[in-house]
C-alpha positions as CSV (number, residue, x, y, z in Angstrom):
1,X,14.5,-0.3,4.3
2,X,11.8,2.1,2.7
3,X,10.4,4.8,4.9
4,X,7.4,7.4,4.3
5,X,7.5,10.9,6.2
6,X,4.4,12.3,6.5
7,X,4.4,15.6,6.8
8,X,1.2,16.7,8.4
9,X,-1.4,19.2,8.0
10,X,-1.8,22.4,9.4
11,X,-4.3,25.7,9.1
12,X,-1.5,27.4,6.8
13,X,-1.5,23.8,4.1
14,X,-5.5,23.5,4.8
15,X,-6.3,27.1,3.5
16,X,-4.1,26.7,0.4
17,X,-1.0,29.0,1.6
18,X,2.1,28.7,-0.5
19,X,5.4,28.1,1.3
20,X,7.5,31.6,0.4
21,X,10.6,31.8,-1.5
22,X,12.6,30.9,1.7
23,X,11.3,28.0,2.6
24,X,11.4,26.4,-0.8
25,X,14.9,27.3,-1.1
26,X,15.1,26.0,2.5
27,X,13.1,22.2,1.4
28,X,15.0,21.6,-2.0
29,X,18.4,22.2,-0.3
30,X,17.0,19.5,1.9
31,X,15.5,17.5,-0.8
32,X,18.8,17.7,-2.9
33,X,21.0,16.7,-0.1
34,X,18.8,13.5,0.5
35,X,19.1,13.2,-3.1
36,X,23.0,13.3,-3.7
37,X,23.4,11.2,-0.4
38,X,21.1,8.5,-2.5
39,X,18.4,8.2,0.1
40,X,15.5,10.1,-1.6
41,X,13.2,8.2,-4.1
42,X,10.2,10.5,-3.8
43,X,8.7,13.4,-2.4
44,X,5.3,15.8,-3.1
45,X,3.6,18.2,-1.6
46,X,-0.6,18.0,-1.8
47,X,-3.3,20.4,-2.6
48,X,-5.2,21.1,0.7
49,X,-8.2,19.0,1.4
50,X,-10.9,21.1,-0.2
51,X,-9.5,19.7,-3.6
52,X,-10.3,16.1,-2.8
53,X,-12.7,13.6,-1.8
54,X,-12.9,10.2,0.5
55,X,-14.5,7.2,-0.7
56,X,-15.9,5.3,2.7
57,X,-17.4,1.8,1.5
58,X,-20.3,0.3,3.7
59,X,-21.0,-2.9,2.7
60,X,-19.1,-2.4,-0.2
61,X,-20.4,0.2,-1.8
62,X,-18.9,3.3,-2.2
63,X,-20.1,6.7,-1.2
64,X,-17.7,9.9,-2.0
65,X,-17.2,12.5,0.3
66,X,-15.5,15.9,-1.1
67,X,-13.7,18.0,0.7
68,X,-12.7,19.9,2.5
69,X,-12.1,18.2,6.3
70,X,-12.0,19.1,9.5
71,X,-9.3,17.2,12.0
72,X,-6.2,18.9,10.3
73,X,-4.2,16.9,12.5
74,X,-5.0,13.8,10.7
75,X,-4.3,15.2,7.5
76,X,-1.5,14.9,4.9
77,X,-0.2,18.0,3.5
78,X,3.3,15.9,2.1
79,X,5.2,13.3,1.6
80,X,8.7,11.7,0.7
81,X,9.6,8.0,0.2
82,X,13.4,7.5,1.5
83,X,15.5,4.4,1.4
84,X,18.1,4.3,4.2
85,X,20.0,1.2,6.3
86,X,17.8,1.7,9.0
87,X,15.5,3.7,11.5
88,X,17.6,5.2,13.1
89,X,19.6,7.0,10.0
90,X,15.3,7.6,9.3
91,X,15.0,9.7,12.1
92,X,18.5,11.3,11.5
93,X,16.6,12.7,8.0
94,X,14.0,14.0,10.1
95,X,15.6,15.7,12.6
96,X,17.5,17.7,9.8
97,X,13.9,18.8,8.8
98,X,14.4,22.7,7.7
99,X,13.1,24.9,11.0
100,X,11.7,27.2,8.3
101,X,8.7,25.1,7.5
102,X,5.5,26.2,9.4
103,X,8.0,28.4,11.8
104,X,9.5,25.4,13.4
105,X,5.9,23.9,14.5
106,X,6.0,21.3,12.3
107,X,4.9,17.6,12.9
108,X,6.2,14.6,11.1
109,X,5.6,10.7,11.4
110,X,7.7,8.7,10.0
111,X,6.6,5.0,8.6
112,X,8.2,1.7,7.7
113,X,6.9,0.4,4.3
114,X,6.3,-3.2,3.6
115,X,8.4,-5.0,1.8
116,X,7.8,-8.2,-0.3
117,X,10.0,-10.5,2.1
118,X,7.5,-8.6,5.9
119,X,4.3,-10.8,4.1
120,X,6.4,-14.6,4.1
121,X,4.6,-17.4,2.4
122,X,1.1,-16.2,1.7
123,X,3.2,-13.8,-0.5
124,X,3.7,-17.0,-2.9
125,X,6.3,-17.1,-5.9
126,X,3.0,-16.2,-8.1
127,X,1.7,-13.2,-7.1
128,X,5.5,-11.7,-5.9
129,X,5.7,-12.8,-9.9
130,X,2.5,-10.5,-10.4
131,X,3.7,-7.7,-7.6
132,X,7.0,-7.2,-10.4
133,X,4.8,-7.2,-13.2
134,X,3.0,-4.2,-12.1
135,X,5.7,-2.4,-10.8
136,X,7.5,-3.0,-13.9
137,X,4.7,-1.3,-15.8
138,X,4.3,0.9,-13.8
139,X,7.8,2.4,-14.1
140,X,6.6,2.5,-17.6
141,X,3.6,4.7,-17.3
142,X,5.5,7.4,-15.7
């Protein structure tokens, strides 16, 4: 089972503040010990919201909204993708979240990713066919 935490935003992420030399020690002990117990297959921080945009569509056309925005409790400021047996060993990852990050007034959501098999037969042989093509290539473009 794939999982996403979310690590949201707050004021600190929003205005552009760098974590300090403890608490990046503090997340890539973290990171590495999700690593070596083979659960970790991504993580990122993200530039605060003033560095990007939303699209909205309305009728299907698109119309580009830059940053920054305003409900930082909506907001992303990370990520990491984990692979684990099950929800529970999810939540056992979080919980071990280092204290250290945003002085232990942090707020994570963890969720469940799709996987071909959740979709059943509209997900036909052809486009799961497709869906490893593009995966494929893009493993490639990396």
């Amino acid at each position: 089972m794939r999982f996403m935490i979310i690590r949201r935003a707050d004021k600190d992420t929003e205005a552009g503040v760098l974590p300090d030399e403890k608490l990046l020690a503090a997340m890539t002990a973290y990171n590495e010990e999700m690593v070596k117990a083979g659960v970790m297959l991504q993580g990122e921080g993200l530039q605060p919201t003033s560095k990007g945009a939303l699209v909205k569509f309305t009728n299907g056309k698109p119309t580009i909204i830059d940053g920054p925005f305003t409900e930082t409790k909506e907001l992303i400021a990370g990520f990491s993708i984990i692979q684990v047996k099950s929800r529970q060993e999810a939540l056992e990852w979080l919980k071990r979240w280092p204290s250290l990050d945003a002085g232990g007034n942090v707020e994570l959501e963890l969720r469940q990713i799709f996987e071909a098999e959740d979709f059943g037969a509209e997900f036909t042989p052809e486009l799961r066919a497709q869906e490893e093509r593009m995966r494929e290539l893009a493993a490639k473009n990396r």
